[in-house]
N, C-alpha and C positions, 0 to 999 in steps of 0.2 A: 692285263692280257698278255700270259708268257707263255704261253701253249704253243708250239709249234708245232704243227698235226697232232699229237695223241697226249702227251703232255705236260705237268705245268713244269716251270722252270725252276730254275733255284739258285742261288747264294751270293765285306773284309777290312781288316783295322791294326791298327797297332801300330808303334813307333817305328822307326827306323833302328835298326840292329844290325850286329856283327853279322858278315854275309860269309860266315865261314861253308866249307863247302860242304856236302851232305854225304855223298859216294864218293869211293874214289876214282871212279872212272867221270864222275860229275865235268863238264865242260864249261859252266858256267862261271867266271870270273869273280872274284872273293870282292871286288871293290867297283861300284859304279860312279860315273863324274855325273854329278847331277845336271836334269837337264829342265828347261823351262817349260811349264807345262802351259802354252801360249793358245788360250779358244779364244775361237769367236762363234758368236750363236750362227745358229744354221741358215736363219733366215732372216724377213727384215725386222718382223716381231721382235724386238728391244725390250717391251713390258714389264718383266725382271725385273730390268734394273731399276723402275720405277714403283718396284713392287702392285701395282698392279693388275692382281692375280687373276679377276674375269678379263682382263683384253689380252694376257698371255695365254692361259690353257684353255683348250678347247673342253669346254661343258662334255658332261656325260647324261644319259638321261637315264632316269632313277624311277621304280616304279614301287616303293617300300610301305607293304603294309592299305593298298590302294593309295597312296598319296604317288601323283605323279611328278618329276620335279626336275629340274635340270642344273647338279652343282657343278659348278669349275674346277670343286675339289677337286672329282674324279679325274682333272687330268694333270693330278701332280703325282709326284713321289712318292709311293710306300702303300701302306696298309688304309687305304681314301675310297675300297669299294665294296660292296656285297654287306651292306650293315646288317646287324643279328642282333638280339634280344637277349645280352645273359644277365645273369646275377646281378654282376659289377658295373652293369647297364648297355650301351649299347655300344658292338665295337665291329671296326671293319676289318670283314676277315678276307679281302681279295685282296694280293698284291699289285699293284702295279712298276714295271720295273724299269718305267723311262722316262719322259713325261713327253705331252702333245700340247704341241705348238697350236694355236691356231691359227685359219688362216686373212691375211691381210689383206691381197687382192684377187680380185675375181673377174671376172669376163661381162657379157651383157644376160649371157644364159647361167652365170652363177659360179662357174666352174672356175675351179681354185688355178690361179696364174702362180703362186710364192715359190720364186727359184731358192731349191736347197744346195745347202754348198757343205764343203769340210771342213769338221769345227777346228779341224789341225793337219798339219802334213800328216801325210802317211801314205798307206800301199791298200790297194781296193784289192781285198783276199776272198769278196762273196759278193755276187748280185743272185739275187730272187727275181725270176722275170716273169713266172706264172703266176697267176693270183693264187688257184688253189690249194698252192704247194706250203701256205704260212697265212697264219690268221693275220699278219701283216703284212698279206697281200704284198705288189711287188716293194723290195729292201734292198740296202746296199749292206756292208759290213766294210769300214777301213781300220787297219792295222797301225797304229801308232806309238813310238817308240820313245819312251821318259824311263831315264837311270836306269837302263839295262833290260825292262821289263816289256811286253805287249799290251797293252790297252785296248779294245776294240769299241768302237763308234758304231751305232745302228740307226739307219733314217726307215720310217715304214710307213707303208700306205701311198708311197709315192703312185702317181700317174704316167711318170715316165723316168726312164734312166739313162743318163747319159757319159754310162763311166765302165769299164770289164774287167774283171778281176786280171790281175798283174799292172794296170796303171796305178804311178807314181802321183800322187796328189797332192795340193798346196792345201794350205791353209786360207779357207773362203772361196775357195775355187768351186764352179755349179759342179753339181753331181746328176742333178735333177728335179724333177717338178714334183709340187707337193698335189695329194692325188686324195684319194676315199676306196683304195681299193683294199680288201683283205674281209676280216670278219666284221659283219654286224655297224656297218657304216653307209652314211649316203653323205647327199653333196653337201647338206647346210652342216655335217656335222668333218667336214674335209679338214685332214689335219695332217702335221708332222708328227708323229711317235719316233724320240731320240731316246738312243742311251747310252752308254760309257759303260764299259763290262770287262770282268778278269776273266779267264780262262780256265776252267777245270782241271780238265786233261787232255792232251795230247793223242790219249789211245780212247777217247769214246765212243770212233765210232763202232768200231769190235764190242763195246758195252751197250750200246744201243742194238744192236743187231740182237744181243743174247736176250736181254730184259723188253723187247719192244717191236719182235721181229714181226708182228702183223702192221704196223706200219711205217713202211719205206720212209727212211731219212732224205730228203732232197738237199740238203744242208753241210752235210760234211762235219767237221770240228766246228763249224759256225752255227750250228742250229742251238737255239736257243736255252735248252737246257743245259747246254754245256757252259752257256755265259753268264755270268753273273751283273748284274748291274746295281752300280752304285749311285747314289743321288747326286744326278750330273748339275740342277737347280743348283744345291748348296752347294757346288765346288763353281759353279760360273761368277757365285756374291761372293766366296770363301775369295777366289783370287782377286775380283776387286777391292778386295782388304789388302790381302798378299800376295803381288803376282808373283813372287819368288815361292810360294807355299809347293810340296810334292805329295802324288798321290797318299803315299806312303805317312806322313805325315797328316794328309785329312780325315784320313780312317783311323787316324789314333782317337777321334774323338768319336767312333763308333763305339757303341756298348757292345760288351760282349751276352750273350742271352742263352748260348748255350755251346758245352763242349764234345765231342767227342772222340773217343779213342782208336784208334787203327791199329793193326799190326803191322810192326815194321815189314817194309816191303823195298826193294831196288828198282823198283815200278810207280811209288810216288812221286807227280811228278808238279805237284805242285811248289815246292819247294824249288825246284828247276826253273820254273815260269817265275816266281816274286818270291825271290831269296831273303828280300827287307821282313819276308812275313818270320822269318827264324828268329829262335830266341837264344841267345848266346850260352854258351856253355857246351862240357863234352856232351857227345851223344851217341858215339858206337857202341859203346857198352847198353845201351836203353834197350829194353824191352818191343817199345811199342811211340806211336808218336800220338800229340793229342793237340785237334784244329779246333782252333774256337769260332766261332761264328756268330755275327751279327742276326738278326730277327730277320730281318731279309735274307738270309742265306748265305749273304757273305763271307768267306773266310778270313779271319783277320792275324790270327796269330797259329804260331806251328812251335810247338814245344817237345822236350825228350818226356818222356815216361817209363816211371820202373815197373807200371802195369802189364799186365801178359795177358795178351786176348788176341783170339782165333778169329774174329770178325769184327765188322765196327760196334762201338757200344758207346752208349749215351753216359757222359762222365759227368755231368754241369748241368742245369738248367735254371734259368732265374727262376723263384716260385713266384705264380700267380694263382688266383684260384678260376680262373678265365681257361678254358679247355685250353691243351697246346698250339694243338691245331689249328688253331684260329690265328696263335701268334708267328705262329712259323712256317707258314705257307706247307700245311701236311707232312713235315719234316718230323715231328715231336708230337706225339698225342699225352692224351690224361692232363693230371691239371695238380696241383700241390707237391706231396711227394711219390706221387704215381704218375711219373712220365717212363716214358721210353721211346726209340725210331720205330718211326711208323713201316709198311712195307715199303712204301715208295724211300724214305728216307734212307733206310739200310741200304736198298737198291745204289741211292745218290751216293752214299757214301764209299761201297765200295768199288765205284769210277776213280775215287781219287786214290785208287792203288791197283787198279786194276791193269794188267790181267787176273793181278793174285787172289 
């Protein structure tokens, strides 16, 4: 569910690298001190760590093929909705890009009591307070800052908020009450929707205005297409392996599933935002730049290229004989060696150099 009014959302991996600077007017510092990326879950649901996967996520309910059914799957991480019937047999082609918490306490009329809190210091940059303005009905959005970079945390569906953008937040501190408000939810299916998300760009809301102008952004840089979310489940188990592990580091064990090329541009500003995603080496003299990206949309790596291209172009894709589509949340269409950016895709892609 990543559609925030009109819609869907989109998109990171790779080791830690040389943070040499990209412009020369670049402001961003070549060296960050690492710093601990210290969560604690939102609420009082522990489940996780017990693995446990029905008394953590909250059920979804399935209606495939007449069979009616209610998996828990549906409220984890990744590609777990909208199953289809292909060749290769049957695969889920909706992404889901947070997961839902369910909820633990309730009232005498049912109504979800579970105080949400932050999964980490940070700076509350968005509150949603209308329902109809996000299919995640009313949300928070907090800013959190590891090795130099922004992070952004999303709680949805809450019932109430108790935090305004510009407050300073702790770590576990309430934010607000877990609720059922937004799209296509009632009380017994009351959840938290979290998620951990990188940042596109900086300039989309001017790209959203041009590709999207019959419906008004409520959201700002925070709206949901602009954010990408990573799989915050496997980084909450990842650090109780290694609480010293950084983001930058957990996306090295994302795959990469497809690449694309850009034209060089002084308006890319992803390399700005997560510098660890550069890959060492010169690069003024390069033609063109090329992001790779995880099947969720993620970006994970930024590399030079001696390619010359006038718009984004599809350079990589893993083969499958399974449409694109289905694997890349409508980013990639076709299937073997017939893929290319779909409209929406090209669109996405060129936000991350836009205005150019």
């Amino acid at each position: 569910m990543r559609r925030f009014l009109a819609a869907i959302a989109v998109i990171a991996i790779f080791g830690v690298r040389g943070h040499a600077r990209v412009f020369e007017n670049d402001d961003v510092s070549p060296h960050f001190k690492s710093t601990v990326v210290d969560l604690v879950l939102p609420t009082d649901n522990d489940a996780l760590f017990s693995g446990d996967g029905p008394a953590f996520y909250q059920y979804i309910e399935r209606d495939y093929n007449g069979v009616k059914s209610t998996p828990w799957e549906g409220g984890q991480y990744g590609f777990v909705r909208d199953p289809k019937e292909t060749s290769a047999g049957i695969v889920y082609t909706r992404f889901h890009e947070g997961i839902d918490i369910r909820a633990l306490h309730r009232d005498a009329r049912g109504e979800p009591l579970d105080e949400v809190r932050a999964i980490a210091d940070g700076k509350v940059v968005h509150t949603n307070v209308v329902n109809g303005y996000s299919n995640y009905g009313k949300y928070i959005v907090i800013e959190h800052r590891w090795d130099g970079s922004s992070y952004y945390s999303l709680y949805g569906h809450l019932s109430s908020i108790a935090v305004k953008p510009g407050d300073m937040v702790k770590r576990g501190q309430p934010i607000g009450i877990m609720g059922y408000t937004g799209t296509g939810l009632n009380q017994a299916r009351a959840h938290l929707h979290l998620e951990l998300n990188l940042m596109l760009s900086r300039e989309f809301e001017t790209w959203y205005n041009i590709f999207f102008r019959n419906d008004p952004n409520h959201h700002g840089i925070y709206n949901g297409m602009n954010l990408a979310g990573l799989d915050v489940a496997r980084l909450y188990l990842a650090l109780r392996k290694n609480p010293a592990l950084t983001i930058p580091e957990f996306l090295n064990n994302e795959e990469i599933f497809y690449k694309v090329t850009l034209p060089k541009s002084r308006h890319f500003d992803l390399p700005r935002l997560y510098p660890w995603m550069l890959a060492a080496g010169k690069r003024d003299e390069k033609a063109s730049w090329e992001v790779s990206f995880a099947s969720s949309g993620v970006p994970l790596k930024i590399e030079a290229s001696e390619k010359h291209v006038t718009q984004p172009e599809l350079s990589y894709v893993k083969k499958s004989s399974i449409e694109y589509s289905y694997l890349t949340r409508d980013i990639v269409s076709g299937h073997q060696n017939n893929a290319h950016l779909t409209n929406y895709g090209s669109q996405l892609m060129r936000l991350l150099i836009w205005p150019d």
